[in-house]
C-alpha positions in Angstrom: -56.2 183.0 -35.3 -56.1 185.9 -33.0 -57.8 184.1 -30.6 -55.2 181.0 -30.7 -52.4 183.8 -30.4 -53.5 185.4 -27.6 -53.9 181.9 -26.1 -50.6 181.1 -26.7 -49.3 184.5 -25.5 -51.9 183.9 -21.9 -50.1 180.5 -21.5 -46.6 181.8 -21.7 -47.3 185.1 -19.6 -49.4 183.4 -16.9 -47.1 180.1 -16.5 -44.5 179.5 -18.9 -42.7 182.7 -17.4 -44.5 182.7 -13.9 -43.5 179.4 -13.0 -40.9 178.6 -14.8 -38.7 181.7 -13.9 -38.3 180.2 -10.5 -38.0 177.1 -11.9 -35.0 177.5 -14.1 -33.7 180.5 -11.2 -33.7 177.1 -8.9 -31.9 175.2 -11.7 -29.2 177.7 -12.4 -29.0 177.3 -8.5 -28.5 174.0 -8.3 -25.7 174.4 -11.4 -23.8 177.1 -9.7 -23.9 174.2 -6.5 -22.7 171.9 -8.8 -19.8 173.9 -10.7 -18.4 174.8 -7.1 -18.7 171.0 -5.8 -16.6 170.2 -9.2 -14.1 172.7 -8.6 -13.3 171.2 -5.4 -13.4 167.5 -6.1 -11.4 168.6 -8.6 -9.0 170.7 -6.8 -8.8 168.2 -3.8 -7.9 165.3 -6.7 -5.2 167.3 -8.0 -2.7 166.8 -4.9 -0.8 163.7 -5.2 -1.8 160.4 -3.9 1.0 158.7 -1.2 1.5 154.9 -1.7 0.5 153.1 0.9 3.5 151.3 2.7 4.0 147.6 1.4 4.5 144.9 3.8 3.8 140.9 3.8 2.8 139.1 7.0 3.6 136.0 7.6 -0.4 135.1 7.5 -0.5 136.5 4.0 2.6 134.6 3.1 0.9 131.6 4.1 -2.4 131.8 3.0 -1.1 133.2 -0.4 -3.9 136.1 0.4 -3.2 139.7 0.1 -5.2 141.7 3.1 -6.6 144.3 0.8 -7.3 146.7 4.0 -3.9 147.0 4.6 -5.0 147.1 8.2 -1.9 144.8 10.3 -3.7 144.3 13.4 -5.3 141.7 11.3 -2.3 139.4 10.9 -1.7 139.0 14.6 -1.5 134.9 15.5 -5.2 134.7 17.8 -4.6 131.3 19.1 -2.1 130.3 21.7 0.3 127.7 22.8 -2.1 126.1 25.1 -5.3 125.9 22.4 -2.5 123.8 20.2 -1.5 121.4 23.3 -5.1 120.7 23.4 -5.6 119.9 19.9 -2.4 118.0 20.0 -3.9 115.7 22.8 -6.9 114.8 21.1 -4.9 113.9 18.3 -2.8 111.0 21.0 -6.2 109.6 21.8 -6.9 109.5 17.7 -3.3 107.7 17.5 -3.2 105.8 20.9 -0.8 103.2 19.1 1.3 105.9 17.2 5.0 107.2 19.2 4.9 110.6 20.4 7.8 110.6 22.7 10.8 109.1 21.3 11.8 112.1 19.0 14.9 110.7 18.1 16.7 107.3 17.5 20.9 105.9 17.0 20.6 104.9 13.9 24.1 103.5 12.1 25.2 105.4 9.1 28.4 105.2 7.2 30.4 108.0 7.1 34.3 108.9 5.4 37.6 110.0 7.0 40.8 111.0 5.3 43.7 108.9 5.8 47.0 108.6 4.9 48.9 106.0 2.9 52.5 105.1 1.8 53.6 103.6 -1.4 57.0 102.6 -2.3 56.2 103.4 -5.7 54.2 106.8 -5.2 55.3 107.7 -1.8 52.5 109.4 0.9 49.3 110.0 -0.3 45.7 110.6 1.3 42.7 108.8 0.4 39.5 108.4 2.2 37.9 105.3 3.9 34.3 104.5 5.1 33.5 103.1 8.4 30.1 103.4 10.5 29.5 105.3 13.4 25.9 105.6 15.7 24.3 108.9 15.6 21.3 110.6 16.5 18.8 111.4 14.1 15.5 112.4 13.8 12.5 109.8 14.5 9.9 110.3 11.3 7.9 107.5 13.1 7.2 109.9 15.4 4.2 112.1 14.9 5.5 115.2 15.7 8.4 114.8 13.7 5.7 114.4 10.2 3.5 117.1 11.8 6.9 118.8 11.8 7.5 118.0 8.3 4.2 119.4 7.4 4.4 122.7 8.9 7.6 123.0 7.0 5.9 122.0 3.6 3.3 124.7 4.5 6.2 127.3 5.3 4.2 127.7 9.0 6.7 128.5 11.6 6.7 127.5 15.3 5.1 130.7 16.6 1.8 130.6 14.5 -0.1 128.7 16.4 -3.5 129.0 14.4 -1.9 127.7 11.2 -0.7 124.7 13.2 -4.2 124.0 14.9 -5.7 124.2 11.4 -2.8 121.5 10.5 -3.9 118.9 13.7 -7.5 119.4 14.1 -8.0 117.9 10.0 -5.5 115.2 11.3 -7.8 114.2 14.3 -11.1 113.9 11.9 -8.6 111.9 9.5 -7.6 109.6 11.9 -11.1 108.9 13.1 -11.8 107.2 9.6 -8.5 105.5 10.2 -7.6 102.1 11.7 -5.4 102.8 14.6 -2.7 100.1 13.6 -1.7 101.8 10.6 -1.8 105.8 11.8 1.2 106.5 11.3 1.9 104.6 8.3 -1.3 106.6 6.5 0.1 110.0 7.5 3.1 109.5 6.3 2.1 108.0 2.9 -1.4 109.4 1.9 -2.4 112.6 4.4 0.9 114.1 4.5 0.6 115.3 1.0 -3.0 116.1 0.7 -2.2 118.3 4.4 1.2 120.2 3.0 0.3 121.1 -0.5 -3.2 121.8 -0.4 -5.8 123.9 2.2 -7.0 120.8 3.7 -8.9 122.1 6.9 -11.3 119.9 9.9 -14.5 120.9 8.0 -13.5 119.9 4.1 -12.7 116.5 5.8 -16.1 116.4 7.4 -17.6 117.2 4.2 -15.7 114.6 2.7 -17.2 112.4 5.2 -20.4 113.2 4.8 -20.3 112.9 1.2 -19.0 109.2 1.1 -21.3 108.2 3.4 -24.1 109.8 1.5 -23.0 108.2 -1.5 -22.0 104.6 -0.3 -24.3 104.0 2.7 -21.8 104.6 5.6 -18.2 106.5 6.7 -15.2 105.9 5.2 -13.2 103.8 7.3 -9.4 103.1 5.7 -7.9 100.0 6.6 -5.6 99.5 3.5 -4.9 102.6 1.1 -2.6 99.8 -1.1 -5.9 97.7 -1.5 -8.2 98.7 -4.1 -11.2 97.7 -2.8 -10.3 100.2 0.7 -12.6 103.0 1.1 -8.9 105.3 0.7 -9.1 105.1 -3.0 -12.8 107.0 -3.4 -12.2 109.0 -0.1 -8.9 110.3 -1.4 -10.8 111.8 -4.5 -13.1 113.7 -2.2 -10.7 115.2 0.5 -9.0 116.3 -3.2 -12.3 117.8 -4.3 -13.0 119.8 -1.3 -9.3 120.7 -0.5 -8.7 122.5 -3.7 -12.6 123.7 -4.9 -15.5 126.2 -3.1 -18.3 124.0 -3.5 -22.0 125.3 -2.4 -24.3 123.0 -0.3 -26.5 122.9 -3.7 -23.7 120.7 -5.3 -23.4 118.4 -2.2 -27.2 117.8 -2.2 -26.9 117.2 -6.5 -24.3 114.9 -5.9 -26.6 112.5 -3.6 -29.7 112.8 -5.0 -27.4 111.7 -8.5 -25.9 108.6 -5.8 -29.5 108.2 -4.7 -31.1 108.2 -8.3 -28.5 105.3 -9.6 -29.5 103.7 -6.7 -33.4 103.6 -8.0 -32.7 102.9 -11.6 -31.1 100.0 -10.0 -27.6 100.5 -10.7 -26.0 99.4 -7.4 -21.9 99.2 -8.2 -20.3 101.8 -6.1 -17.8 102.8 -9.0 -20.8 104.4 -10.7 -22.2 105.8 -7.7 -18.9 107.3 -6.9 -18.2 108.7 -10.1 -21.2 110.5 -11.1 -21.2 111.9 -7.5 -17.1 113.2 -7.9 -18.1 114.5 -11.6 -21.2 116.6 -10.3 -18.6 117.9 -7.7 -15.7 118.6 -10.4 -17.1 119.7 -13.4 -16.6 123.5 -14.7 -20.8 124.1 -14.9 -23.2 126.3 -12.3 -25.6 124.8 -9.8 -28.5 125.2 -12.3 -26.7 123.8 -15.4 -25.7 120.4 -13.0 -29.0 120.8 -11.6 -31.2 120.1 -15.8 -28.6 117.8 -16.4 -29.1 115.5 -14.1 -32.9 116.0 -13.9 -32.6 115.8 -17.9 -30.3 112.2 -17.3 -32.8 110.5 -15.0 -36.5 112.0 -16.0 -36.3 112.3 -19.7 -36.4 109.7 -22.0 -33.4 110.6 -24.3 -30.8 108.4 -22.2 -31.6 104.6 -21.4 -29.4 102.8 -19.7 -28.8 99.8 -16.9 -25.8 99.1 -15.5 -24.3 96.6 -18.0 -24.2 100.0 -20.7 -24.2 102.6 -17.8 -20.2 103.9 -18.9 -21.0 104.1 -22.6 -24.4 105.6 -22.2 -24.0 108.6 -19.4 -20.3 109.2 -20.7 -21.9 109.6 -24.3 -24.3 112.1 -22.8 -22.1 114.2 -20.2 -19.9 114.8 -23.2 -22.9 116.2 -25.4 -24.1 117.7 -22.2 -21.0 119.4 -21.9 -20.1 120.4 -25.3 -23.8 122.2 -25.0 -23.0 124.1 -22.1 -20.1 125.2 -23.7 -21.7 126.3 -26.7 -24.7 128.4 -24.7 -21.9 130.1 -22.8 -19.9 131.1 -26.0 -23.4 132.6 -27.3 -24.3 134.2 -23.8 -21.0 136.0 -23.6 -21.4 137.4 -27.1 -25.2 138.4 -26.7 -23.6 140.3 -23.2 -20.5 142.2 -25.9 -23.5 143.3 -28.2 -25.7 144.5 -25.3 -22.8 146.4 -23.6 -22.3 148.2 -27.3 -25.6 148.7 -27.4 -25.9 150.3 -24.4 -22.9 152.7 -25.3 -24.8 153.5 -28.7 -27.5 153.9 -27.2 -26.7 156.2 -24.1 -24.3 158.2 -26.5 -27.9 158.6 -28.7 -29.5 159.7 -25.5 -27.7 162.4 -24.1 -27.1 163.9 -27.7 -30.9 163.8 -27.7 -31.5 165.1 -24.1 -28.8 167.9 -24.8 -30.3 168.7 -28.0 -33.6 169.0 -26.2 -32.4 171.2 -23.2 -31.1 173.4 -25.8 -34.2 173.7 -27.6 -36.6 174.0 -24.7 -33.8 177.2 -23.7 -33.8 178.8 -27.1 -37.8 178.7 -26.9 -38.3 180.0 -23.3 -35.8 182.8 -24.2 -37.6 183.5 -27.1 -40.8 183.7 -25.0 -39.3 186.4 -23.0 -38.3 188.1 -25.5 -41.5 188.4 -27.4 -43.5 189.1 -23.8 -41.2 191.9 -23.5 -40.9 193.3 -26.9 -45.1 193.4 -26.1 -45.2 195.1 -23.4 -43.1 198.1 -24.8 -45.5 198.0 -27.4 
């Protein structure tokens, strides 16, 4: 017993205290550091924050974006006058058969003057009388009378020159897949709107592109939007998809392969092809989720269909598909509120514990000195 006690007492003497001494002298350093740091982070958060001033350019306006840097040089128009005349005469050689000059035309309107009358009964009296006159007004054949109209609908002003170029350059790919006879017709009546109340820009129109031909075999090439057998009336649905969504390239390539996989199990109408391809593109699920689904709908042997059953069969299973994914979200979110109260239990438990250990371990090394001390009086 002796022998373990004077073991006990070597350990503390020769390195609990020698060592550790410096140890905790380096710690209460390194607190003192601390407490001063504190004091001023806490002193230096006491003075009052200023407000940054508030203003809204007219790029923020536009893009219905808020620059979080609050930096201004940011919302300074980059493009010039002569960058849009460019754009604008690529667009002519895109509408060679559209009018570009001819701004205005006479056009006879009616119109209402006051005139006076006399009754015998009544006497004078006014009254008013209609009669036509010629006047000028404004051409909307013309195309920069609807491009006009558009930049209004967009709230872009003469003087921002990017936001215009943005405007002409999706209208040049547009017209590409357009029959030149009917131009202006078609941007009047079916681009206008996608262009003025969505972010329609030159590459989601490529994309568009480049997904119908994926899909069908070749470009869309609109010759009749009022027919339903034009390429307008699948097109349409993808300039709508891209103008309004963030897609990843993973989705484009789970769209075609879908296109491509119909294709195989040999169902060949393009309203199915088309279909699938704009659900994979629409629908609320990730990449991955689209991705099983798909692999699940043409490798496993839960859905068999042809193309006489194809509606009944892959709109039975989306919808259980679907409904799944719905339910394994619900469950995912509420295993991720249990682990976050988990990790507050948790990390309350192990600081108590850690404190309650610190403490300890100081109560024991004071105790130490304390006995090596009363010792050596002895």
């Amino acid at each position: 017993m002796k022998k373990l006690r004077h073991f006990l007492n070597y350990i503390e003497e020769k390195i609990m205290i020698r060592y550790g001494r410096r140890i905790w002298q380096f710690v209460g350093f390194l607190s003192i550091l601390a407490f001063v740091v504190s004091l001023f982070l806490i002193v230096k958060n006491l003075f009052p924050t200023d407000r940054k001033e508030v203003h809204i350019s007219k790029k923020e306006y536009n893009e219905n974006k808020v620059d979080r840097d609050f930096d201004e040089t940011n919302n300074i128009d980059a493009c010039t006058k002569s960058e849009y005349k460019k754009a604008l005469d690529s667009l002519k050689k895109q509408m060679p058969l559209s009018e570009w000059v001819q701004l205005t035309k006479s056009e006879r309107v009616e119109r209402y003057r006051e005139v006076y009358r006399y009754d015998p009964w009544y006497g004078s009296y006014s009254t008013y009388e209609p009669y036509f006159t010629f006047e000028q007004t404004k051409n909307y054949d013309a195309v920069p009378v609807i491009l006009e109209g558009i930049f209004s609908s967009k709230g872009i002003d003469s003087t921002e020159y990017c936001e215009q170029l943005k405007v002409v350059r999706a209208v040049t790919v547009l017209m590409k897949q357009t029959q030149k006879s009917i131009a202006t017709k078609t941007l009047k009546e079916n681009y206008r709107y996608l262009l003025s109340y969505s972010d329609l820009q030159k590459a989601d129109v490529e994309r568009a592109v480049a997904m119908y031909k994926s899909v069908n075999g070749k470009k869309p090439f609109v010759v009749n939007p009022d027919n339903d057998k034009d390429p307008w009336n699948y097109f349409s649905s993808y300039l709508n998809v891209y103008s309004n969504d963030t897609l990843s390239e993973q989705r484009d390539l789970l769209a075609t392969d879908a296109a491509k996989q119909l294709k195989k199990k040999g169902v060949k109408k393009p309203e199915y092809r088309n279909n699938l391809a704009l659900w994979v593109l629409r629908n609320e699920m990730d990449d991955e989720a689209n991705e099983i689904c798909m692999s699940d709908l043409f490798s496993a042997k839960t859905v068999k269909f042809n193309e006489k059953n194809f509606g009944e069969k892959v709109d039975k299973y989306i919808y259980l598909y679907l409904e799944k994914y719905r339910l394994a979200e619900q469950l995912k979110a509420q295993e991720e509120m249990e682990k976050a109260d988990n990790i507050e239990l948790y990390g309350s438990s192990g600081l108590a514990s850690f404190g309650s250990i610190l403490a300890i371990a100081s109560i024991l090394i004071l105790y130490s000195i304390r006995q090596i001390l009363k010792d050596r009086k002895d």
